[in-house]
N, C-alpha and C positions, 0 to 999 in steps of 0.2 A: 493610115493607122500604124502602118510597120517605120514612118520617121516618129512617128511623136514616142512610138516605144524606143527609139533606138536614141532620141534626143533626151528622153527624160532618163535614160539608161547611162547614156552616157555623163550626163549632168551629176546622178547619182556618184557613179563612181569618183570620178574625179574628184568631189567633194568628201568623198566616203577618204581617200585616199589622202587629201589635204590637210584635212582636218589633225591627225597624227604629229601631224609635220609643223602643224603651226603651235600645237599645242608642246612640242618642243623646243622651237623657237622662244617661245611666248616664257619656257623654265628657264633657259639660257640666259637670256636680254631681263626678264625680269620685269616681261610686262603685260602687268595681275592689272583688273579692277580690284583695286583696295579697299577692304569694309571700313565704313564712316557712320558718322552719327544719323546719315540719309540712307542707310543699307540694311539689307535684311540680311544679306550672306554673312558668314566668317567665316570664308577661307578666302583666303588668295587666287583669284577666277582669271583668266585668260580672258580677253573681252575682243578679240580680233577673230572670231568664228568666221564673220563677214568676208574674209578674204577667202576663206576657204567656198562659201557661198557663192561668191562675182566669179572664183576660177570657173566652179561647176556652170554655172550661167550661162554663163559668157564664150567659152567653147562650145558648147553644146549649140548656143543657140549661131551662132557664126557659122559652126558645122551644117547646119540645119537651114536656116533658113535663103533662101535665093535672092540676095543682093538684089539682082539684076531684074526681077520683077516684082520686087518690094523695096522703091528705094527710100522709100521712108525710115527705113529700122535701122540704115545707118546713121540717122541724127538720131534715135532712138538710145542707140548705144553712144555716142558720143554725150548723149544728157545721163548715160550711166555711168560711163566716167569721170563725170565729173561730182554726182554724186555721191560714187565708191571712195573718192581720192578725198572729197568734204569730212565724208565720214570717219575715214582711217586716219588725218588728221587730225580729228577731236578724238577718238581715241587713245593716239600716243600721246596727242601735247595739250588738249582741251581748248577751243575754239570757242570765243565767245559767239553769242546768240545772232549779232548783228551779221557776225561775218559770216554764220551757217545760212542765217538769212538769205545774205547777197548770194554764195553758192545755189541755194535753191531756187533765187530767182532767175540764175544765169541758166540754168537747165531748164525753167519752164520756158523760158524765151527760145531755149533750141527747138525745143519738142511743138509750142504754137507757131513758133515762124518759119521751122524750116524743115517741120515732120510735122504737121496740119494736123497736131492733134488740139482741136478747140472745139468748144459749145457753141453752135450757132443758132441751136434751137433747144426750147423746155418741152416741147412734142407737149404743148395743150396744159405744163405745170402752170397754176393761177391765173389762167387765163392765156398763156407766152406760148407764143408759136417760134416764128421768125423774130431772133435778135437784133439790136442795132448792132454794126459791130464794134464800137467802143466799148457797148457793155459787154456785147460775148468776151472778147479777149478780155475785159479785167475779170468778167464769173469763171473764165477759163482758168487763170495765174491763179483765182484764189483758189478752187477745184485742185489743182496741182500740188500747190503749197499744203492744203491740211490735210490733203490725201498722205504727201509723203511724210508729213511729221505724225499723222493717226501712227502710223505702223512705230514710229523710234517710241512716241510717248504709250504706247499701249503695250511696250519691250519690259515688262515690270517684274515679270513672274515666269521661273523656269517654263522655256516650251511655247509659252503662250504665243508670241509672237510668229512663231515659224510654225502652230501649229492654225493660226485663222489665216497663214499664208500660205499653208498648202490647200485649205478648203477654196480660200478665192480664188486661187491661182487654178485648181481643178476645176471649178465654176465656170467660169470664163474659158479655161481652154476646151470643154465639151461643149460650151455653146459654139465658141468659134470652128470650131471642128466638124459641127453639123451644119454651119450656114455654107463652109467651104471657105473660110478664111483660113487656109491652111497654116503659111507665116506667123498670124496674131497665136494660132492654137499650137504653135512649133512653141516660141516664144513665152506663153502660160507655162505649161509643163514644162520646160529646160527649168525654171526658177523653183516648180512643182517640186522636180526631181532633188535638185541642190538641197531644200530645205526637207525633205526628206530626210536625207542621209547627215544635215545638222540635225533633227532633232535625235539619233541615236548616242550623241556626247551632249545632248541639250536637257532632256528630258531630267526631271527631278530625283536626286543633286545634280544638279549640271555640271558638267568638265570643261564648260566650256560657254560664255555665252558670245554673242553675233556682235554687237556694239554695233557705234552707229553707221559703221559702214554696213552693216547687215540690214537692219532695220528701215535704212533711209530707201536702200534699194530694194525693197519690198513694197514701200511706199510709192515708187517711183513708178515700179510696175503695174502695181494697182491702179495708176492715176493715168497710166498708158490705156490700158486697157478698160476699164471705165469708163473714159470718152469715148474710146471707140464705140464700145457698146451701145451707149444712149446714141451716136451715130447712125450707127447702122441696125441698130434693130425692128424702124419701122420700117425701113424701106421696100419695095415691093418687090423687091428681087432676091431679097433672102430666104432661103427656105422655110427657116420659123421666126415669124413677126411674133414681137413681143409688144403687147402695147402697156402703157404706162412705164417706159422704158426708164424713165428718170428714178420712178419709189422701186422698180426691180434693181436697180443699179445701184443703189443709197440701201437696200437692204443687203446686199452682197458684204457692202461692205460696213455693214451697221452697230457692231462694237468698236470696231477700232473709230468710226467716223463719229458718230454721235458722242461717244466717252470724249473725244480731242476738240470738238464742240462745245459743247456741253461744259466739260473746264477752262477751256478758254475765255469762254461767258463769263463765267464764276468770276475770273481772275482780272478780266478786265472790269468788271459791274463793279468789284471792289477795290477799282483804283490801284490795280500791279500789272506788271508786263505781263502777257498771254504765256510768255515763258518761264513764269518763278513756280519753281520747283515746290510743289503742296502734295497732301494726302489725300486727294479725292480722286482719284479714278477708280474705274468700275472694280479691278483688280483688288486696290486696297479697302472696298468695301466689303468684299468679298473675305478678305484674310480678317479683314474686323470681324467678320461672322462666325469665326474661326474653322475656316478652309483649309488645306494646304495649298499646294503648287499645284499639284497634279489635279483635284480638285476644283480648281481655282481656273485652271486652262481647262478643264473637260465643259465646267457649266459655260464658259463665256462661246467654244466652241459649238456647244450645242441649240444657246441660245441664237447664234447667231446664224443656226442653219434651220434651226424654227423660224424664226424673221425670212427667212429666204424660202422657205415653204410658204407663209403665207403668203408675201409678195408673188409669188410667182400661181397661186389660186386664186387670187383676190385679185391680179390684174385687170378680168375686165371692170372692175369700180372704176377705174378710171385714177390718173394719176392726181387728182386733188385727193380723191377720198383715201385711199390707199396710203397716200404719205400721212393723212391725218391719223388715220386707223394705225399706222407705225410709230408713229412717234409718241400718240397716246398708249400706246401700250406700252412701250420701253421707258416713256417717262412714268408711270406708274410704278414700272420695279422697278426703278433706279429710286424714287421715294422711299418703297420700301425697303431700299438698300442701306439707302442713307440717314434714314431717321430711325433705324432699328439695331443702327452696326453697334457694336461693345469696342469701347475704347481699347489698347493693350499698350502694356508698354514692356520692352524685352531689352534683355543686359545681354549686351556680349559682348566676349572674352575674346581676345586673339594673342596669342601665346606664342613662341618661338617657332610654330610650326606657321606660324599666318604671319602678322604685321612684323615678326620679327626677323624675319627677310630682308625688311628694309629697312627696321630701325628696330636700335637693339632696346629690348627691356619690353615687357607686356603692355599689353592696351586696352582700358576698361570701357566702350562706349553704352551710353543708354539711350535707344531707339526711342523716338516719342512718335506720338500722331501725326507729327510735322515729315519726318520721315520720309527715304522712299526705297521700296524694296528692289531685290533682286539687282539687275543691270542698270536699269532706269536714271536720264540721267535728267527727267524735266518733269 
């Protein structure tokens, strides 16, 4: 107990302490996420939180965690570097879709081939026990990939992102912490800790948001530890067996996964890349209802820890019924999200204090349905 306090302490601070520094950096250099006809902010945002995040992380968990009887978590971290470095790159310079792509297929490749984090089994989903293993490793790469884009594309609305990542990330490292997976539960909370101390500049008006070096590596984390979990939670040797390990796992992480889902369907059924930027995540349904931020992140937070209360009562149904009984339920209000929202449409102004920063003379844009709020850049 006294490392995971002193790793997630430390994680804190550090972050607590970066964050200042970047967000001086970021007035210096001159680099804002800039409000557009796809934004909801107008001001001038610093979009590099993220670094201040991978610092806290990333010390902590190297402080923390013993190499030498976990040698897994150094490809771990080697698939976060390269994530972090994907990220802060579209950041500064914006990165087309194909090449964030290939980035995040080079980190699933580290993490299944040479940190054995893969599916090998549905533990009894649809009938799937034992995998072949051609299909495990391709359910493994996709399990990796929309895990870590749920978190960038669910980045939409002050908070929200850092605030379902400190729920999963504390989920996960209290499970891992009572089986005695000490490392996995070092590891949770170091990233716990970091997005903590981002959401005190995050939180609605934010000073600051994560961008996708923040996001992707939240992602990244989730998709680590998520495997893991459905791994090792039936085994006979952990203290607490979870059964239906797959719909407890798929409900952890059930806003951000289902909403990236979910519109991806949408966007490929209608013939566009899974990537083209639209108005229908759960977020902007939510603001169509006319939510705020704070708002906006408390229900998606809360719903998503309802989901994980019932997953976690309802496991012995058994993981067929369980993922049925989930996904009818969340597809339900997502219906009623989406056939009841109220259109809006909002003018904004950026004036010498905002856009004129970088180019002289005022800037009138008008936000439509097509839109996308806050940081959000898919």
């Amino acid at each position: 107990m006294l490392d995971i306090l002193l790793a997630s302490s430390v994680a804190f601070i550090i972050t607590f302490l970066a964050i200042p520094v970047i967000l001086q950096v970021a007035e210096q250099k001159k680099l804002y996420d800039v409000p557009d006809e796809r934004k909801v902010h107008t001001r001038l945002i610093p979009s590099l939180g993220g670094v201040g995040i991978f610092a806290g992380f990333l010390l902590a968990s190297l402080l923390s965690v013993q190499g030498y009887l976990n040698p897994e978590f150094q490809y771990f971290f080697a698939a976060a570097l390269v994530i972090f470095f994907l990220g802060l790159k579209d950041d500064i310079m914006i990165l087309s879709a194909t090449k964030k792509f290939v980035g995040q297929i080079i980190a699933a490749s580290i993490l299944i081939h040479l940190g054995g984090i893969r599916l090998d089994s549905m533990h009894g989903l649809l009938g799937f026990n034992e995998l072949p293993e051609a299909f495990g490793l391709a359910l493994s790469y996709l399990t990796i990939i929309v895990v870590i884009n749920s978190f960038n594309l669910i980045d939409g609305v002050d908070g929200l992102a850092a605030s379902l990542g400190i729920l999963t990330m504390t989920v996960f490292g209290i499970y891992f912490f009572v089986i005695d997976y000490q490392a996995y539960a070092l590891f949770a909370f170091s990233l716990g800790g970091s997005l903590a101390a981002f959401m005190i500049f995050n939180h609605h008006p934010a000073k600051i948001f994560m961008g996708d070096s923040g996001s992707l590596m939240i992602g990244l984390a989730n998709a680590i530890l998520v495997i893991k979990f459905i791994n090792v939670c039936n085994e006979p040797s952990v203290a607490v067996q979870v059964s239906s390990g797959v719909a407890v796992g798929f409900s952890i992480l059930i806003v951000p996964l289902l909403d990236t889902l979910r519109v991806f369907s949408i966007r490929i059924l209608n013939g566009r890349s899974p990537f083209t930027p639209d108005r229908n995540h759960v977020h902007h349904l939510l603001l169509d209802r006319g939510l705020g931020h704070a708002a906006v992140t408390f229900t998606c937070v809360a719903i998503n820890i309802g989901f994980i209360m019932l997953a976690w009562f309802g496991r012995s149904l058994g993981p067929n019924y369980l993922l049925l009984g989930i996904l009818a339920l969340a597809f339900s209000g997502l219906g009623l999200l989406y056939y009841r929202r109220t259109r809006r449409h909002t003018m904004v102004v950026a004036t010498e204090n905002g856009m004129a920063r970088l180019k002289a003379g005022p800037k009138v844009v008008t936000l439509t349905p097509e839109g996308s709020s806050s940081a959000e850049n898919n």
